[in-house]
Each structure stands twice: as structure tokens, then as C-alpha cells.
C-alpha positions in Angstrom: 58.2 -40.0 -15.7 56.4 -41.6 -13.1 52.5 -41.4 -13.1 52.5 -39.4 -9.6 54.4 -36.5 -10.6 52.8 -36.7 -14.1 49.1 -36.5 -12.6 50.3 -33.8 -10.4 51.4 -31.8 -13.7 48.4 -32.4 -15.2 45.9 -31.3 -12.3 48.6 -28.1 -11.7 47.9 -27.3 -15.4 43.7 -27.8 -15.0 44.0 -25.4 -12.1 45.6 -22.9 -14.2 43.5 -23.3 -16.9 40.0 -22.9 -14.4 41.6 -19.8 -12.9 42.5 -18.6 -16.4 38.8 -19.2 -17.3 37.3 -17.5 -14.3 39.4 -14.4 -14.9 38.0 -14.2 -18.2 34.6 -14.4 -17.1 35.1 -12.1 -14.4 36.7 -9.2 -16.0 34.2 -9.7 -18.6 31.5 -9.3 -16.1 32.9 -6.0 -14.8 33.2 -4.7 -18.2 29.4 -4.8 -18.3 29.0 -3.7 -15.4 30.7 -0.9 -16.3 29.3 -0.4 -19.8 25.8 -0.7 -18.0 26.3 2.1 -15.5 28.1 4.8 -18.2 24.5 3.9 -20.1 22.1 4.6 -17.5 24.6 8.1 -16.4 24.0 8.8 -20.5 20.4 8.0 -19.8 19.7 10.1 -16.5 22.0 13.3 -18.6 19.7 12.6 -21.5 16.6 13.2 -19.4 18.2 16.2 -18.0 19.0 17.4 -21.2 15.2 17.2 -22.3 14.2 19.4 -19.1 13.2 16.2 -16.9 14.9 17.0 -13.3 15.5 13.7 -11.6 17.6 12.9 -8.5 20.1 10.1 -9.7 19.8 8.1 -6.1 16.1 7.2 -6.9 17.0 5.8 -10.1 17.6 2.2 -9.8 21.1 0.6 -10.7 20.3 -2.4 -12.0 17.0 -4.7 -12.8 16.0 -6.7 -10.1 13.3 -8.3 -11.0 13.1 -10.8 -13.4 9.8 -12.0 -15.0 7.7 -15.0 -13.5 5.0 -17.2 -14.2 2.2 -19.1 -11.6 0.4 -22.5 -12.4 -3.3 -22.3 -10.8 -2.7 -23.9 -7.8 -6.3 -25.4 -6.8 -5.2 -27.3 -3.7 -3.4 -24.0 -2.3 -6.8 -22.3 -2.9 -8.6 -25.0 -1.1 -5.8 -24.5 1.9 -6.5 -20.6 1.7 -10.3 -21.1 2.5 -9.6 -23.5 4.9 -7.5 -21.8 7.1 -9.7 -18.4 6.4 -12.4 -20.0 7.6 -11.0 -22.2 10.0 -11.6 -25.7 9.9 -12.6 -28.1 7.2 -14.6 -27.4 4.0 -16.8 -28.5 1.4 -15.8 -27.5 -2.3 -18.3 -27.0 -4.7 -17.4 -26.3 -8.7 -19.7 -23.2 -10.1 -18.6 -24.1 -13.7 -16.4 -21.4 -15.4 -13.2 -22.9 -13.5 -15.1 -20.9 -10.6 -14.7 -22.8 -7.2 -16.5 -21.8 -3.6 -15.4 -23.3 -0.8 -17.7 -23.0 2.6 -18.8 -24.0 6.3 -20.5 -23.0 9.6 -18.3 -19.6 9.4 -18.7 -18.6 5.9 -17.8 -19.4 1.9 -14.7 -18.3 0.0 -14.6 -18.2 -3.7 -11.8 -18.3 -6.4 -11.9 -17.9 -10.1 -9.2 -18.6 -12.6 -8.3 -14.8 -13.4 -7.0 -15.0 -9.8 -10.5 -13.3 -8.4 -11.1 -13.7 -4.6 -14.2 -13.0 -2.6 -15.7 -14.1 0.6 -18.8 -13.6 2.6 -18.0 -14.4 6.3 -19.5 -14.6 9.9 -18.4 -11.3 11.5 -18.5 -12.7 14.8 -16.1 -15.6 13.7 -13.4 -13.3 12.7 -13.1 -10.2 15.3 -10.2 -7.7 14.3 -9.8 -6.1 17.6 -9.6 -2.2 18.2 -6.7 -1.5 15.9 -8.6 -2.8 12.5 -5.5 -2.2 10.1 -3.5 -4.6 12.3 -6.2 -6.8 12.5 -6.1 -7.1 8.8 -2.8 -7.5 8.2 -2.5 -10.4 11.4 -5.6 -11.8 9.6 -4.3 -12.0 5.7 -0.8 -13.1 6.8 -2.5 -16.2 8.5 -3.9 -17.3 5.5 -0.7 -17.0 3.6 -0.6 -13.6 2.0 2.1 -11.1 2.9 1.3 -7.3 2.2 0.4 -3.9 2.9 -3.1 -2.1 3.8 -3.4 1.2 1.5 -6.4 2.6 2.7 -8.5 2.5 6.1 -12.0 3.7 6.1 -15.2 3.7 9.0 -16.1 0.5 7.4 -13.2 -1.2 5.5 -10.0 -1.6 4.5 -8.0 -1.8 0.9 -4.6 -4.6 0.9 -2.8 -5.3 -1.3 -0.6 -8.3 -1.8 3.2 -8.5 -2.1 5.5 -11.0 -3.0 9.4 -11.6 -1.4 8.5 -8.1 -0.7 7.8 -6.4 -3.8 4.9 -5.2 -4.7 2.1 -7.2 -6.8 0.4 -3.6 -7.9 -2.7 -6.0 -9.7 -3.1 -7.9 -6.5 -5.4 -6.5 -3.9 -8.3 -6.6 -2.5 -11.2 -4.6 -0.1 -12.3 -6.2 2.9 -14.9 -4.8 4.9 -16.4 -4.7 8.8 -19.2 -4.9 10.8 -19.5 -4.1 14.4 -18.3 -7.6 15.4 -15.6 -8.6 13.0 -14.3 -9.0 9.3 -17.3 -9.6 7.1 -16.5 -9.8 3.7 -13.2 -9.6 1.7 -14.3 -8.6 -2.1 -13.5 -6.4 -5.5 -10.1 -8.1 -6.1 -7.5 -10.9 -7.0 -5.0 -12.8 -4.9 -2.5 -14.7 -6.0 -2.0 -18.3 -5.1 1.0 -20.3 -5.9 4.7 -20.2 -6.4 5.9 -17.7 -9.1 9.0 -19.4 -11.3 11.2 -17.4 -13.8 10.4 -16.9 -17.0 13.0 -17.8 -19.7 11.2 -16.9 -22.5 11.4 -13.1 -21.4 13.4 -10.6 -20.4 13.8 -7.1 -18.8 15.7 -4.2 -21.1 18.2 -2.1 -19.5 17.8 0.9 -17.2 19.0 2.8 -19.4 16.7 1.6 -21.8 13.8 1.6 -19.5 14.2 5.6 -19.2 14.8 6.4 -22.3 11.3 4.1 -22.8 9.3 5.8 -20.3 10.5 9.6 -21.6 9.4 8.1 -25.3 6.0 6.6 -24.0 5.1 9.8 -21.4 5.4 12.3 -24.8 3.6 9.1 -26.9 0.6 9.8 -24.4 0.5 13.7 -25.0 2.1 14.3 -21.3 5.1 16.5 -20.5 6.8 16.3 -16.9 9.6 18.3 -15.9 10.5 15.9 -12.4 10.8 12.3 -11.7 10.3 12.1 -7.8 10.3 8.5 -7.4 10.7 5.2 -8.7 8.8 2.2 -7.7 9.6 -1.6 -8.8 6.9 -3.7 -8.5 5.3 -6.5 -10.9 1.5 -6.7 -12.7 -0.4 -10.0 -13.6 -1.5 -11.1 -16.6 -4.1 -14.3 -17.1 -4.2 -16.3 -19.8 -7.0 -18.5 -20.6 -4.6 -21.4 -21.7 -1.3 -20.8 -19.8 0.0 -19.9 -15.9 -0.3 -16.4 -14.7 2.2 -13.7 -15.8 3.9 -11.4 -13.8 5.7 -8.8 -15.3 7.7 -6.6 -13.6 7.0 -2.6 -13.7 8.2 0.6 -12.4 5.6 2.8 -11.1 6.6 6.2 -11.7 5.2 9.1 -9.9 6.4 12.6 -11.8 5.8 16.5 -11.0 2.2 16.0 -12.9 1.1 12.3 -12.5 2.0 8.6 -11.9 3.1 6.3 -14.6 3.8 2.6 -14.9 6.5 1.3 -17.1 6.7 -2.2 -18.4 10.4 -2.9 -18.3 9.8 -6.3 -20.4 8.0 -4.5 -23.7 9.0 -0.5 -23.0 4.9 -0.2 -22.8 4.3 3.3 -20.6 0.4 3.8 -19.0 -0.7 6.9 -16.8 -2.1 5.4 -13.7 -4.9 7.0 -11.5 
């Protein structure tokens, strides 16, 4: 047989054998997809069975969010202050792994928990009449994407997200004089670029509910309603390691909010 027409056999049969192969691995990935949703219906039933009313739609169908972890990233903190304070500055080491930052318009300080502050020159940093968007136009130019929670006569509260989602440990208050921003205080940022996590992994929704009906009860709590189901993730510092962040549902019920940790099953009320 010539070698043409034998290669050509031999690459018709690899073909078949790929699509053979990708069949498998697709029907296979259906069938868990399958198995996963008749688990979290069991799940929402079971919850309804134990008197908790919950609205199926709000119930998430699958886990987004995979764990991560952040190295420190001391030049990005140095980049932060620059840019917050606008123009060059000198870095000074506190000891502790404590850094500050600082020039002609103020100082900015990071610690290794992930701990921001800064004391600033109100009338280098005005916020214009509409403070909330002032905020938000001012954090976004140093790098931090998020959402102001609270707006009072003399401050605001943000709090950091990340590719959207919600980093529920990361926030901060920054607060106003007359002229401008003045200080930006009583929190943590995070600085850096989150990477998965291997070494853990998220259970399964149904899982997770049957987890957060266990640990509600484990807490002496009864609710009767979920209304609503919030993914988000928490951080977690380690003295030797990156930054963890774990992803979480915050779960607001008929009688309180809840956060589920949808690595370990853990359930905590939350004020």
C-alpha cells in the first residue's frame, strides 16, 4: 500500500479516535452537570422541608469562585502612594514590615496584614460637590475598583472589589474637610494579583446549603427565609505565606445575615 493512502488511514483513524475521546468527556461533563443540579433541587426541597422558605432564582447554580492567593506586592504599594499623592516619594521602613511612604501632599502607610492609612493635604485632593463620586473617581485612580457603602457629613465607607466581586474584608473610611479628602483610615486594601489556589477547593451548592442550615442551628439561630445570596471572598494573612482569599456567601435571612465559607462549610452571623 503506498505510504499516502496509508498515512491518510492512519490520520482518518486519529480523528476518530479524538472525536471518540471528546464525546466521552463531554457526555461525561453533562452527566455532572446534571447530577449537580438534581443535588442542589434535593438541597433547596430539603430546606423547605425544614420550614426555611427560599426563592430557588436567588440560589446560585453553580460555584463561581474559586479560591486565590496574593504575594505582598511592595513595589505596587509604592505605585499606590505615589499616584495617591501625586508625584514622587520617599519610602521609609517603620520596622514590623510596616512601610510609609510621603511628600509635599501627604504620607501613606502599608502594613503586611494588608492595613492602609493615610494622612493627606485636604487642599491637594478636592472631591467636588458630589463627595461619593469624588471618592469613587479618586480610589479608582489609584488602582482600586469598588463601591462606597456609607456617606456621612464628614466621611465616607468603600469597600474594595475585585473582577467585580466583592472583597467583604477589604474596605476602608476616608474622611473630609472643607477643602478636600483628608485622611483615608480603619482598614485594609489589597495590593497585588490574586492567583488560584490548587491546594483548595469550594464544596458543592448543594453542600454549601445543607452547610449553612447545619452551622445557622450550630449557632443557636432558627430562620424561616433566605432572601438573598451574596458571593463574595474574605482575606486571610499569614505571617509566612501570601494572602488568602476565600470565597463566601453572605447570607441575609428573615432574622439576620450570615457568611458561609464555601471552602470549610464554616457559618458566622455577621453584624
Amino acid at each position: 500500500m503506498p505510504w499516502t493512502k496509508l498515512k491518510n488511514i492512519i490520520l482518518a483513524i486519529l480523528a476518530a479516535t479524538n472525536l471518540c475521546l471528546l464525546l466521552l468527556v463531554g457526555g461525561q461533563a453533562i452527566q455532572g452537570g446534571r447530577m449537580e443540579a438534581q443535588a442542589r433541587e434535593s438541597a433547596i426541597q430539603f430546606l423547605r422541608n425544614r420550614g426555611v422558605e427560599v426563592d430557588e432564582s436567588i440560589i446560585p447554580q453553580r460555584m463561581e469562585l474559586e479560591p486565590q492567593a496574593v504575594e505582598r506586592d511592595m513595589e505596587g504599594e509604592e505605585r499606590v502612594a505615589a499616584a495617591l499623592l501625586q508625584g514622587s516619594v520617599t519610602a521609609e521602613s517603620r520596622g514590623g514590615e510596616v512601610y510609609r511612604y510621603y511628600n509635599e501632599n501627604g504620607s501613606v502607610q502599608f502594613h503586611s496584614d494588608g492595613a492602609f492609612s493615610a494622612q493627606l493635604d485636604p487642599a491637594a485632593f478636592p472631591l467636588g460637590e458630589d463627595r461619593r463620586a469624588g471618592c469613587l473617581a479618586l480610589m479608582e485612580g489609584i488602582g482600586f475598583s469598588g463601591v462606597v457603602l456609607e456617606v456621612g457629613v464628614e466621611g465616607a465607607v468603600f469597600r474594595q472589589t475585585w473582577q467585580k466581586m466583592p472583597l467583604f474584608t477589604q474596605q476602608v473610611s476616608l474622611a473630609w474637610e472643607e477643602e478636600g479628602l483628608a485622611s483615608i483610615s480603619a482598614g485594609r486594601l489589597l495590593v497585588g494579583r490574586p492567583l488560584e489556589d490548587s491546594s483548595r477547593r469550594t464544596v458543592s451548592v448543594a453542600t454549601a446549603l445543607i452547610h449553612f442550615l447545619n452551622g445557622v442551628s450550630a449557632l443557636g439561630d432558627v430562620c424561616n427565609r433566605i432572601d438573598a445570596i451574596e458571593p463574595g471572598y474574605v482575606t486571610a494573612v499569614s505571617l509566612s505565606g501570601p494572602t488568602a482569599l476565600t470565597p463566601v456567601w453572605r447570607v441575609t435571612t428573615d432574622t439576620g445575615a450570615y457568611q458561609l465559607d464555601t471552602v470549610t462549610g464554616g457559618v458566622a452571623r455577621v453584624s
